[in-house]
DODOMAR-12480 format. One record per residue: residue in three letters; x, y, z of N, C-alpha, C, O in turn. Coordinates in steps of 0.1 Angstrom, whole numbers, padded with zeros to 4 digits, always signed. Layout:
N
AlaXYZXYZXYZXYZ
...
***
This chain:
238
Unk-0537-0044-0011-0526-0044-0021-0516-0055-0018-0513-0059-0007
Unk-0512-0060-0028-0506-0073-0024-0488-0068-0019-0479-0077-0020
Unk-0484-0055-0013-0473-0060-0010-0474-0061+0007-0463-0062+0013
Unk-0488-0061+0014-0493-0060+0027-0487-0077+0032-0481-0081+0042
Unk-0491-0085+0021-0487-0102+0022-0474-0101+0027-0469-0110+0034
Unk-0469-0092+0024-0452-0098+0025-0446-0087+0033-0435-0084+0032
Unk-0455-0080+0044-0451-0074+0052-0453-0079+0064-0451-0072+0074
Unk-0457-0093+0064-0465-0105+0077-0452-0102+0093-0441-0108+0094
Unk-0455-0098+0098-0445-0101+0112-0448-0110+0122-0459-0114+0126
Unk-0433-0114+0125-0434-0127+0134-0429-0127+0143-0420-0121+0146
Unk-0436-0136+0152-0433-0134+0170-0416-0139+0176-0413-0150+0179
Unk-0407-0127+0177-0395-0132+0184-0395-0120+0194-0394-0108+0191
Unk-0396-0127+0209-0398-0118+0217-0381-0114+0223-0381-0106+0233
Unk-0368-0119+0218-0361-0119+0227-0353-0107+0219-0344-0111+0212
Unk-0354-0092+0218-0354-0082+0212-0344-0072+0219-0341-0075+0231
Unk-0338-0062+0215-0328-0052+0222-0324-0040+0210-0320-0044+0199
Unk-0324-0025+0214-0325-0016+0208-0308-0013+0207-0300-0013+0216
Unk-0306-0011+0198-0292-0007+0194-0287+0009+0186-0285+0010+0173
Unk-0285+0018+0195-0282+0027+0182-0287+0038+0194-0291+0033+0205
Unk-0288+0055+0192-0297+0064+0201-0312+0062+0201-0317+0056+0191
Unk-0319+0066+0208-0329+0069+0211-0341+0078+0205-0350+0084+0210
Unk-0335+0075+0190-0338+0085+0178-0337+0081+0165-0331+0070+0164
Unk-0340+0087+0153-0334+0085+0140-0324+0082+0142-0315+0090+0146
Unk-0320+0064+0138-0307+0061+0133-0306+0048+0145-0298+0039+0145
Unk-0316+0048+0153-0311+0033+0162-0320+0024+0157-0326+0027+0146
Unk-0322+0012+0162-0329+0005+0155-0332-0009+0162-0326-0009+0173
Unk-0338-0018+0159-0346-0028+0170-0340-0040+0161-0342-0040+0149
Unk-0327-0053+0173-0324-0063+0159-0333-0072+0174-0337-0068+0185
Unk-0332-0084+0166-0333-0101+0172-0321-0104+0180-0310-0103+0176
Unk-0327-0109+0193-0313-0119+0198-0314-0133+0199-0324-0139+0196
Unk-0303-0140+0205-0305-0153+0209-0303-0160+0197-0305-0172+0198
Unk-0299-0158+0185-0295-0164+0175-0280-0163+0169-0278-0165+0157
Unk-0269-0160+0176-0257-0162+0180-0246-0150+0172-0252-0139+0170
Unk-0237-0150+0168-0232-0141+0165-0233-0142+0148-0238-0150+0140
Unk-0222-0128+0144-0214-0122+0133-0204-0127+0127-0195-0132+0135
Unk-0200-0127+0113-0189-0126+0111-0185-0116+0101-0174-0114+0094
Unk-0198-0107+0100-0190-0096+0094-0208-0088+0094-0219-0092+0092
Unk-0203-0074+0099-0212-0062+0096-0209-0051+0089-0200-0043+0093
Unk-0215-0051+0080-0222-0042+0070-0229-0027+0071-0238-0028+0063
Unk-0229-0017+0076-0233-0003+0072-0233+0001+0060-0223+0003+0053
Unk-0246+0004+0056-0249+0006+0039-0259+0019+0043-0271+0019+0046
Unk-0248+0033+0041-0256+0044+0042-0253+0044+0053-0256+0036+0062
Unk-0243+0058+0055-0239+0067+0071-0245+0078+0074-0252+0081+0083
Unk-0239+0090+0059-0247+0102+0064-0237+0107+0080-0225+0104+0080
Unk-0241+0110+0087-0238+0117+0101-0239+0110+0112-0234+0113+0123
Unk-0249+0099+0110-0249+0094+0123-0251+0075+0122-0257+0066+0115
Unk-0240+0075+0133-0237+0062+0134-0236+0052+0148-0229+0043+0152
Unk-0244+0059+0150-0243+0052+0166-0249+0038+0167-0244+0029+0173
Unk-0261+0036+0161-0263+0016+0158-0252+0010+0158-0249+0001+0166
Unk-0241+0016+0146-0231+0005+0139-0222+0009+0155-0212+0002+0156
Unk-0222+0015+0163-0212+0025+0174-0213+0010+0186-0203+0006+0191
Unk-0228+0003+0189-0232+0001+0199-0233-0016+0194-0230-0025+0202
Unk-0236-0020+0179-0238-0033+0173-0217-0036+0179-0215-0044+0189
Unk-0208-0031+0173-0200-0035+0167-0189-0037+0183-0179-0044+0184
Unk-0194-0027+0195-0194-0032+0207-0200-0041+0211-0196-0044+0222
Unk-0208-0046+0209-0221-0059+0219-0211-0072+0208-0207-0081+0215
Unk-0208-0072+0198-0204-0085+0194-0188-0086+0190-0182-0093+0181
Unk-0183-0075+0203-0169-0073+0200-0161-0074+0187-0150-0080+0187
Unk-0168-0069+0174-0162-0074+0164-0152-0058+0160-0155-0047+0165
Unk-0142-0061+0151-0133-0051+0147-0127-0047+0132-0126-0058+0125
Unk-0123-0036+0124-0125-0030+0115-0117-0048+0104-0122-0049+0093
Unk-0112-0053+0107-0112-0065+0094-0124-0069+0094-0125-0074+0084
Unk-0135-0070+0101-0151-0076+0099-0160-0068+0101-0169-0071+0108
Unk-0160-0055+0096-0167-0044+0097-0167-0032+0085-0159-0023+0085
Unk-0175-0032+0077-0174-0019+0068-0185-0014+0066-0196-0019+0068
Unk-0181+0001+0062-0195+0011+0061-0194+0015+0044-0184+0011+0039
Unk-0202+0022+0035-0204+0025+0029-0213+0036+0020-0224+0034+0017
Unk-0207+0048+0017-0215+0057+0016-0208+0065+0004-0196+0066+0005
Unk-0215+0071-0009-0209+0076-0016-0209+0092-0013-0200+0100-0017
Unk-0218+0095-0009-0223+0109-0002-0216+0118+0006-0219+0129+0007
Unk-0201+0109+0013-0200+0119+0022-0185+0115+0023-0182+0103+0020
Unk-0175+0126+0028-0161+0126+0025-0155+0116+0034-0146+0110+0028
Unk-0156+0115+0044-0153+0105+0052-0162+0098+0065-0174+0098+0063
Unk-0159+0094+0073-0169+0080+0081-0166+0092+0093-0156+0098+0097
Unk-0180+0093+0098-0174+0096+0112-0171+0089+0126-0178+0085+0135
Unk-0158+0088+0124-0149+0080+0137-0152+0083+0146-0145+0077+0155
Unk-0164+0093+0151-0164+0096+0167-0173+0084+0169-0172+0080+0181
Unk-0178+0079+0164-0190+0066+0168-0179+0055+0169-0181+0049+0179
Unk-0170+0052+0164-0161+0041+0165-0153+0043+0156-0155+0052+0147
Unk-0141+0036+0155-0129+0034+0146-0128+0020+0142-0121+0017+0132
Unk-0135+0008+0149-0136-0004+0145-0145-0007+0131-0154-0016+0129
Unk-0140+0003+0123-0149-0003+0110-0142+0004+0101-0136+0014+0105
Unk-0143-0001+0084-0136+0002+0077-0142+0011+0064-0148+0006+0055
Unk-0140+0023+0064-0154+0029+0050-0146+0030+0038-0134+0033+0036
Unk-0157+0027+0029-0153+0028+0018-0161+0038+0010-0173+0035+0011
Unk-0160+0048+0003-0164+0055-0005-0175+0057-0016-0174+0066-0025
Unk-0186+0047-0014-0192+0038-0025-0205+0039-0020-0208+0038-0008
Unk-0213+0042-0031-0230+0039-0028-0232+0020-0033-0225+0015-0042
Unk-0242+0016-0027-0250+0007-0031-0255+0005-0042-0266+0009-0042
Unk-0252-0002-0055-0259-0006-0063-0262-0021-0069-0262-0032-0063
Unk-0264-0020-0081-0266-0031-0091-0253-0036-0093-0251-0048-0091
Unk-0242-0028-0097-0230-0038-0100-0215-0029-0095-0213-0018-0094
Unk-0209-0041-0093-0195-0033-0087-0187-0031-0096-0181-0039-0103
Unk-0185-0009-0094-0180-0003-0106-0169+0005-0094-0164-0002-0085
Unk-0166+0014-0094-0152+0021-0090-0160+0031-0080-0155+0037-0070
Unk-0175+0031-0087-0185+0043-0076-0197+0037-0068-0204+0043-0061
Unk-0197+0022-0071-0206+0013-0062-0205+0000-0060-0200-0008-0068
Unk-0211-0002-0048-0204-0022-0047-0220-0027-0047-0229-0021-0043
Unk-0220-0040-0052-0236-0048-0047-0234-0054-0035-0245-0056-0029
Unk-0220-0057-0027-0216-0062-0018-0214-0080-0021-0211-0087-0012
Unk-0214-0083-0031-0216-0097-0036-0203-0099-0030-0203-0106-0021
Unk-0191-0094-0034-0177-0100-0035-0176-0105-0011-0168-0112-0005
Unk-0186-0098-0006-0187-0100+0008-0193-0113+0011-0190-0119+0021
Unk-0199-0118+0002-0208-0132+0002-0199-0144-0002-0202-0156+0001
Unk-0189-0141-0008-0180-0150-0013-0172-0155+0000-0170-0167-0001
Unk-0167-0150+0013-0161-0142+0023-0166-0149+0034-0162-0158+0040
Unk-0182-0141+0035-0189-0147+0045-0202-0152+0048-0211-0153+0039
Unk-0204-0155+0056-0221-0165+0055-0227-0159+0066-0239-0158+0063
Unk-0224-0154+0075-0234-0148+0087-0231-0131+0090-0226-0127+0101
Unk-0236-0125+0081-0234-0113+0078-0246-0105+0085-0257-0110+0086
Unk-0244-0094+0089-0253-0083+0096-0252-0074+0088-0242-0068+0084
Unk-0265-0070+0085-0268-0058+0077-0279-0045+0077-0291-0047+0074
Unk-0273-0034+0079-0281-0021+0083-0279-0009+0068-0269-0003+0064
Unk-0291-0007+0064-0292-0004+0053-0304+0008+0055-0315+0006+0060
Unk-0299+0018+0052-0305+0031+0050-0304+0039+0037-0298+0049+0040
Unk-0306+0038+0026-0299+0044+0015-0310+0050+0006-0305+0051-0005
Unk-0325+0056+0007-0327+0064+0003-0336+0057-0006-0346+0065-0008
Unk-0339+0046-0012-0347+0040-0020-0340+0029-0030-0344+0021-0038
Unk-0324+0032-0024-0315+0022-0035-0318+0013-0028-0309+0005-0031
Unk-0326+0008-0019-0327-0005-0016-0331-0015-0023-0329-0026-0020
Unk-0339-0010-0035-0344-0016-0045-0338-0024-0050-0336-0036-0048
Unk-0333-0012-0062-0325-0019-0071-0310-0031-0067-0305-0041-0071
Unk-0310-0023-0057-0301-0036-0053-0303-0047-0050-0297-0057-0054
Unk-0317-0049-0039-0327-0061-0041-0325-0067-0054-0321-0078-0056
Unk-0330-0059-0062-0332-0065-0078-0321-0074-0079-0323-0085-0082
Unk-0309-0069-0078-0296-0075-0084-0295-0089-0074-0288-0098-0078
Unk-0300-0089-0066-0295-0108-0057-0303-0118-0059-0314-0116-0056
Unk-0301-0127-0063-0311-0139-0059-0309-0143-0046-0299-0138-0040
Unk-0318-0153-0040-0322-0157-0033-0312-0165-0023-0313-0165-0011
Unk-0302-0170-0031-0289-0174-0026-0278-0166-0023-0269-0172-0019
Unk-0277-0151-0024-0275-0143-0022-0276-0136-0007-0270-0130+0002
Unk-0288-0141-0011-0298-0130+0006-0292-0140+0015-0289-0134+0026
Unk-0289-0152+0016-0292-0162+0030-0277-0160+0035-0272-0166+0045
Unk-0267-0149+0027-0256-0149+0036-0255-0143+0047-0247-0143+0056
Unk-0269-0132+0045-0273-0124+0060-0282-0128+0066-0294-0127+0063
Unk-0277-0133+0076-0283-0136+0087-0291-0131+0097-0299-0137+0103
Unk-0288-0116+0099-0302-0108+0098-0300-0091+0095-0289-0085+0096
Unk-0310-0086+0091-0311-0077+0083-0318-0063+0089-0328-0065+0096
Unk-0316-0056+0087-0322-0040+0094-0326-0033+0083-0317-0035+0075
Unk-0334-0024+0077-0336-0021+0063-0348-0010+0067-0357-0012+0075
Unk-0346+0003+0058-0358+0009+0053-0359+0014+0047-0351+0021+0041
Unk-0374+0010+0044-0380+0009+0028-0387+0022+0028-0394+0028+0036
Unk-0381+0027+0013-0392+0039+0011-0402+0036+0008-0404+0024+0006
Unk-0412+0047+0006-0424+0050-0008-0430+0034-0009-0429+0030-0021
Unk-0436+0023+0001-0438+0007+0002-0448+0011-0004-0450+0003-0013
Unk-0455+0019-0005-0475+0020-0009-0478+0027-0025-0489+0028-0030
Unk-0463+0032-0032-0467+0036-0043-0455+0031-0054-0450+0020-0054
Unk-0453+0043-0064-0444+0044-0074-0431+0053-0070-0424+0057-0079
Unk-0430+0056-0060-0423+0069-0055-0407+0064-0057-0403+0056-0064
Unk-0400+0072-0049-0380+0071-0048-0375+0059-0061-0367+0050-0059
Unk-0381+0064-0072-0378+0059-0083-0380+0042-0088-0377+0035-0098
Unk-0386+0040-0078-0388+0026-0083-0405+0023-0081-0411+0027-0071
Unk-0409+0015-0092-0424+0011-0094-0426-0002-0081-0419-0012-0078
Unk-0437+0003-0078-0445-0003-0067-0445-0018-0069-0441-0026-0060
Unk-0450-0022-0083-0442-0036-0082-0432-0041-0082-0432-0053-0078
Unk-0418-0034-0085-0408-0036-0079-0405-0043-0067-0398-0053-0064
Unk-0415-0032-0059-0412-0033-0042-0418-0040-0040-0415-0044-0029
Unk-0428-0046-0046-0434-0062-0040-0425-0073-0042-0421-0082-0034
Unk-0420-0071-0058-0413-0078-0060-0398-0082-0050-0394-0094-0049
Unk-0393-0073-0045-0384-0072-0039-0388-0078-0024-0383-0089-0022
Unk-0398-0073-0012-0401-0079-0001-0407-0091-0005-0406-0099+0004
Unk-0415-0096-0021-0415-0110-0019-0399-0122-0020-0398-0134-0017
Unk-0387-0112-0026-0380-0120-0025-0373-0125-0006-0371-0136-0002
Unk-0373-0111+0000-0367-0112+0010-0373-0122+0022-0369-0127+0032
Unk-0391-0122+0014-0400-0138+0028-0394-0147+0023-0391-0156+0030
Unk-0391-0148+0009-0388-0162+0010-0374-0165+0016-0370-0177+0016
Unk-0366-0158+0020-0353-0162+0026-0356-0158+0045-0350-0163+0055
Unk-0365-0149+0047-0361-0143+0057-0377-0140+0069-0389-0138+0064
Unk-0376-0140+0076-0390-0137+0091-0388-0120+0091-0377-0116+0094
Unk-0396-0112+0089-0398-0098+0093-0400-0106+0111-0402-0118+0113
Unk-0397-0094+0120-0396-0096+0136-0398-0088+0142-0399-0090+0154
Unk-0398-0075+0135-0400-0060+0137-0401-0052+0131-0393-0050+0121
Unk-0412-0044+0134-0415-0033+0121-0418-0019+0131-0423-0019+0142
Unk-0411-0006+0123-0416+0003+0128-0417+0015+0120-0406+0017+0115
Unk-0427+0026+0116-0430+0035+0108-0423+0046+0111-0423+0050+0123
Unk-0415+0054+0101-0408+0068+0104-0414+0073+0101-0420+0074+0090
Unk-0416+0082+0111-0429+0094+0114-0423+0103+0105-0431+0113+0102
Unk-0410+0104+0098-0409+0120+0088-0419+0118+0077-0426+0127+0072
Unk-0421+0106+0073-0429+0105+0062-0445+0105+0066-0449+0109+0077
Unk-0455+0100+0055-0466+0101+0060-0473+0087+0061-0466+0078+0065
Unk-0487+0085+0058-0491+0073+0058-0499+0068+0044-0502+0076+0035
Unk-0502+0051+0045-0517+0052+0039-0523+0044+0042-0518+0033+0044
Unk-0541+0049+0045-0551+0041+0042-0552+0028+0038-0558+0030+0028
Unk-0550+0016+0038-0552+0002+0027-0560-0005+0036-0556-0008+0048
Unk-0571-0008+0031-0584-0015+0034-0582-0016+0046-0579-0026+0053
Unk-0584-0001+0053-0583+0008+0065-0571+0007+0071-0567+0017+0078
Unk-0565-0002+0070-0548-0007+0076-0540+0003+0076-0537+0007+0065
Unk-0535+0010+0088-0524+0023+0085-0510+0013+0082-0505+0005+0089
Unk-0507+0018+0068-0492+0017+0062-0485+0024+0060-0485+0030+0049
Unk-0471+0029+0072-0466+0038+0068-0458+0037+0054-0455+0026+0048
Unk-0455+0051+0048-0451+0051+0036-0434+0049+0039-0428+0047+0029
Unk-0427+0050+0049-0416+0045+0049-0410+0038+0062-0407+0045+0072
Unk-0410+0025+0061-0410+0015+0074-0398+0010+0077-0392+0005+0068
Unk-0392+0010+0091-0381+0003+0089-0385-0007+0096-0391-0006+0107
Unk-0383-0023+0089-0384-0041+0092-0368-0043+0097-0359-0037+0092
Unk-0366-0051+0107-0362-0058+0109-0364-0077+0105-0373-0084+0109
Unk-0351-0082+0095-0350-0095+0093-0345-0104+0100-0335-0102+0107
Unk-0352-0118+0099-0342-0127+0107-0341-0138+0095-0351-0139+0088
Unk-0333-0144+0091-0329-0156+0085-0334-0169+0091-0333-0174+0102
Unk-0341-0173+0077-0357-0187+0083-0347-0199+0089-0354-0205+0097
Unk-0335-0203+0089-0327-0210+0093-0325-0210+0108-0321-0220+0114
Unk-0327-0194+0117-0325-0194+0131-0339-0193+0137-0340-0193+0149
Unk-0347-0192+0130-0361-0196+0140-0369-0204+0131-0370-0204+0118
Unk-0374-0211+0140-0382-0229+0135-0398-0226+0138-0406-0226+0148
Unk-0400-0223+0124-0419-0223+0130-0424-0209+0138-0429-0208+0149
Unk-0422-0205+0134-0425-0192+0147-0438-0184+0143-0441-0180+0132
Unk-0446-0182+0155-0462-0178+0156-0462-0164+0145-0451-0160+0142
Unk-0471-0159+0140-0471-0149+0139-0473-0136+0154-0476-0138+0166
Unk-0471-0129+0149-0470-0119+0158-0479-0107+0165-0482-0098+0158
Unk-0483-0107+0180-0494-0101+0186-0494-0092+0192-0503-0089+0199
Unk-0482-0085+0190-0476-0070+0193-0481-0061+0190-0487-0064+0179
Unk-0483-0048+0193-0484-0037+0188-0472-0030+0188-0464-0029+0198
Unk-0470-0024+0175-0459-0012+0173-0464+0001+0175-0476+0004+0171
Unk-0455+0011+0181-0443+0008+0189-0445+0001+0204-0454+0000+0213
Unk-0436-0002+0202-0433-0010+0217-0424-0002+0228-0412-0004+0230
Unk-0430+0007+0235-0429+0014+0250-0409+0004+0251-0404-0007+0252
Unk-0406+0017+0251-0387+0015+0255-0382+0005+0245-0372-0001+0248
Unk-0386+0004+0236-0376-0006+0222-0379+0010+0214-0369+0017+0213
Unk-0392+0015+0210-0392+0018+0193-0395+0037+0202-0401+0040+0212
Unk-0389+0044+0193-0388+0059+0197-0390+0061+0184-0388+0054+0175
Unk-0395+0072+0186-0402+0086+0173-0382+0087+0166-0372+0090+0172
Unk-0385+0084+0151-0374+0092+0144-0376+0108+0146-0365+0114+0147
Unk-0390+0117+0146-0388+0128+0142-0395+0132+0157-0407+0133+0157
Unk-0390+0133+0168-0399+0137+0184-0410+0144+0182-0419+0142+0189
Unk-0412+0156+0170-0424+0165+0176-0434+0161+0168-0444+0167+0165
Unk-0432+0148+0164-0446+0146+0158-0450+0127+0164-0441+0118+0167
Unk-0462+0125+0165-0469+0114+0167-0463+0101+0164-0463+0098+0152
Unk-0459+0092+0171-0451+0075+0163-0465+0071+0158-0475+0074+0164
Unk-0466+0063+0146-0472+0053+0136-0475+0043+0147-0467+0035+0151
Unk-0491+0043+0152-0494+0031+0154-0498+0019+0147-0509+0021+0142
Unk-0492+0005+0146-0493-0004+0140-0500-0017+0143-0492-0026+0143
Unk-0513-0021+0145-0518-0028+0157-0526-0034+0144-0535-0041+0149
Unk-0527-0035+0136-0534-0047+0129-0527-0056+0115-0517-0050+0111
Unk-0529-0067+0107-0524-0073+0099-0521-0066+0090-0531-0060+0085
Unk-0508-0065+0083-0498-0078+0093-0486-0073+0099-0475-0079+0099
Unk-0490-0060+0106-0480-0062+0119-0480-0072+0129-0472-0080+0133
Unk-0498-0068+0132-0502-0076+0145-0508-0085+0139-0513-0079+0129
Unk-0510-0098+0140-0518-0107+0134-0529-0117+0145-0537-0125+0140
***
């Protein structure tokens, strides 16, 4: 199926887990320098990534916001260095959602952690290309990659991960075991993956990738009593 093409991962070995040791932490890239502004899209209850990111790059609540329309307020026990706003993710900025565009006007080297349920989409939808390159690298999971599911058509979602290769290196992939899998010309694809981005600007040429997922002390089971998603062939591993 052609959105396997644009799931290609690439070799950056200089890696570090940020967040618990569970649903909700997550695997970025290092060695490609800092922030000037992070992004939390989709809190829910737990926030310990944004708790552990927003320490490692000493940044503070003027270069830090969260966003969630879901829930009454942010919880401050993970940090107080970030600023929430009340808002889901969408297409255009109305009084009940931001695209985050008015952030790109602002800044150019943005960090972004995006968990939101399937709106990942449509929001995809709404950016071009020049859009995307203000984040410099990106944390994201994708629902329903293998069908028509969380309301958006399967071509969509090609459509959308082919926009983000052309701006951006997948560098890490790992399958959330709550969901399930599929079959594709035998390739296990989990049906909901979280990629790690890097922006094609901070790595030059880089190998594809000879890893297998997960990776022993980076990638932990979101859901413990069940099996992690092994990922050992293209285009995880290539």
């Amino acid at each position: 199926m052609e959105h396997l093409f644009y799931l290609t991962v690439y070799k950056h070995d200089a890696k570090i887990r940020l967040g618990d040791n569970c649903d909700g932490g997550y695997v970025i890239g290092e060695n490609i320098g800092g922030y000037d502004c992070y992004i939390s899209a989709g809190v829910g209850d737990q926030e310990s990534f944004s708790r552990d990111f927003i320490k490692k790059f000493d940044l503070d609540k003027s270069k830090c916001y969260a966003f969630d329309g879901t829930i009454d307020d942010y919880p401050y026990r993970f940090t107080n260095e970030i600023t929430f706003l009340k808002k889901n993710i969408g297409q255009e900025q109305t009084e009940m959602t931001t695209n985050l565009k008015e952030y790109n006007e602002n800044f150019r080297n943005i960090f972004l952690k995006m968990d939101i349920e399937g709106g990942e989409y449509p929001w995809l939808e709404s950016l071009n290309e020049t859009d995307l390159l203000h984040y410099k690298q990106i944390v994201m999971e994708f629902h329903g990659i293998n069908d028509n599911s969380w309301n958006s058509s399967y071509q969509t979602k090609v459509n959308c991960l082919k926009k983000l290769a052309n701006t951006h290196f997948i560098v890490h992939a790992h399958g959330n075991n709550w969901a399930g899998i599929q079959y594709i010309n035998n390739i296990v694809v989990p049906d909901v993956i979280e990629l790690t981005f890097i922006r094609k600007d901070m790595l030059i040429n880089p190998d594809f990738n000879s890893t297998s997922f997960p990776i022993e002390n980076l990638d932990y089971k979101n859901n413990g009593s069940r099996p992690d998603i092994c990922l050992n062939q293209a285009p995880f591993k290539c």
